[in-house]
C-alpha positions as CSV (number, residue, x, y, z in Angstrom):
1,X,80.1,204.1,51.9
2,X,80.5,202.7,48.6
3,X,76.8,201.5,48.3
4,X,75.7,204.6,49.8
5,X,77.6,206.7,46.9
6,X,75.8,204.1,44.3
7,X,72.7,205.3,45.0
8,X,73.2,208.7,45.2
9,X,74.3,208.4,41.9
10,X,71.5,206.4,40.6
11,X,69.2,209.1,42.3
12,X,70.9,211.7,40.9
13,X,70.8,210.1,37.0
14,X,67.0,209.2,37.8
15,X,65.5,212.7,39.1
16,X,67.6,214.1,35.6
17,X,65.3,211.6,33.4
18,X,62.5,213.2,31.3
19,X,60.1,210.9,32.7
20,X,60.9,208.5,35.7
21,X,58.7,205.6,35.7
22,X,55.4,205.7,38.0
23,X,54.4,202.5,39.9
24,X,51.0,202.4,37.3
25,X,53.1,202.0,34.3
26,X,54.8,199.0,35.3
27,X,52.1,196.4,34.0
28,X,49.6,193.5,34.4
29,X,51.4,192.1,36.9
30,X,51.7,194.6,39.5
31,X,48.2,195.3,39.1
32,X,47.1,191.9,39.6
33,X,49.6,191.9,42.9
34,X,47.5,195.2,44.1
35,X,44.3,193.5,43.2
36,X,45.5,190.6,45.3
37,X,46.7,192.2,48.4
38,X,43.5,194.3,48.6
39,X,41.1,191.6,48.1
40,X,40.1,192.8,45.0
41,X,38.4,190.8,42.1
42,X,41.1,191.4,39.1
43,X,38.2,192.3,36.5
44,X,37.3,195.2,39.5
45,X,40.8,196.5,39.1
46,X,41.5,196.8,35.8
């Protein structure tokens, strides 16, 4: 319960933000991950 009330919270405070963050702001490294697990060439992907 105590974990479940945690997270509530946390989605609460984040759906109040200006501007949650989207999964293609989070940098280089994510997109070389995606590049990766799609058996993309990194220079295609950027």
């Amino acid at each position: 319960m105590k974990g479940q009330k945690r997270f509530i919270k946390s989605a609460i405070a984040a759906s109040k933000a200006d501007a949650p963050a989207m999964p293609w702001t989070r940098g280089a490294r994510r997109v070389a991950f995606i590049a990766k697990r799609n058996g993309e060439d990194l220079a295609q992907a950027a």
